[in-house]
C-alpha positions as CSV (number, residue, x, y, z in Angstrom):
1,X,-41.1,-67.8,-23.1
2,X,-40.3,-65.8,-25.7
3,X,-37.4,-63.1,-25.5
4,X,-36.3,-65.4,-22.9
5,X,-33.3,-68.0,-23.3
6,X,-31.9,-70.6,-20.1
7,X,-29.0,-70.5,-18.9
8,X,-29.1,-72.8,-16.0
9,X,-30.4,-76.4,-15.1
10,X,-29.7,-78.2,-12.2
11,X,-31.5,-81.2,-10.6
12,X,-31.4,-79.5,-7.5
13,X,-34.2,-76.6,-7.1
14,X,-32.2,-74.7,-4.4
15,X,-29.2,-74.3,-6.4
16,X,-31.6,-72.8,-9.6
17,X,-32.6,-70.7,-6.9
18,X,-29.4,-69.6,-5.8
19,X,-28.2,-68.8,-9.4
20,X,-31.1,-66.7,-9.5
21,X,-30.7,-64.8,-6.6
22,X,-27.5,-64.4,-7.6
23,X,-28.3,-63.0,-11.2
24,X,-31.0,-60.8,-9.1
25,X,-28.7,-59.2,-7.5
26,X,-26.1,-58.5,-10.2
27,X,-29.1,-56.6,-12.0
28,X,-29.7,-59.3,-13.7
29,X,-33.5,-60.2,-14.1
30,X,-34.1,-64.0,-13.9
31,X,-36.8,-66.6,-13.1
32,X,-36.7,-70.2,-12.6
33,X,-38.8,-72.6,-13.9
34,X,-39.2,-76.1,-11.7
35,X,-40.4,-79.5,-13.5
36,X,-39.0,-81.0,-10.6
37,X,-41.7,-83.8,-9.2
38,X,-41.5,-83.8,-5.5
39,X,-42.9,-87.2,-5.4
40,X,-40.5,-88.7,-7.2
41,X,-37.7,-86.4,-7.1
42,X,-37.2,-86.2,-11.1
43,X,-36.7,-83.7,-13.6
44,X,-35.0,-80.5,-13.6
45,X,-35.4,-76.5,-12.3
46,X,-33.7,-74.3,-15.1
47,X,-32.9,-70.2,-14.4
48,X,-33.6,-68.0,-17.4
49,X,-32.9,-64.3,-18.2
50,X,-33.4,-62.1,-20.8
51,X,-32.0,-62.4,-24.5
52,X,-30.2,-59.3,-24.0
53,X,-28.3,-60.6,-20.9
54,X,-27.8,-63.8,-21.4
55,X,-23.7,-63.2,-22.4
56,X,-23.0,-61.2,-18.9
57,X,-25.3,-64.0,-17.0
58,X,-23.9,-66.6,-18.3
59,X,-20.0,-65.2,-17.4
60,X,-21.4,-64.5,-14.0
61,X,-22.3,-68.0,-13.2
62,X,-18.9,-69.2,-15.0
63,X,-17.2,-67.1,-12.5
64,X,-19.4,-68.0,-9.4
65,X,-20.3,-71.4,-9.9
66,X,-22.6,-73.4,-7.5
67,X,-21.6,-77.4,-6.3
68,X,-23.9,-79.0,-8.5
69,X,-23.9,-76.9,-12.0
70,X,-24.7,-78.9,-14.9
């Protein structure tokens, strides 16, 4: 993903989610990308935004943290 950089991982796909929502709705564009295995319950979902944002993103979710941030 070029011109794209992650901020976020979690184990947990609903708290990637949340951190993107969250990002979304500060302006910030951002998608997650799940290699979570729903069989097995392994792997990770990470959130990432734009080169360009990646310092005010990355403040955000310092300052609004979710329970399981990695």
């Amino acid at each position: 993903m070029e011109g794209w950089v992650r901020i976020y991982k979690s184990t947990n796909a609903i708290d990637a989610e949340m951190v993107k929502a969250m990002l979304i709705d500060q302006g910030i564009e951002a998608v997650v990308i799940n290699k979570i295995d729903s069989s097995y319950l392994f792997g990770e979902a990470s959130v990432y935004c734009k080169n360009d944002d990646e310092t005010i993103a990355l403040q955000f979710i310092h300052v609004n943290p979710t329970e399981s941030h990695e």
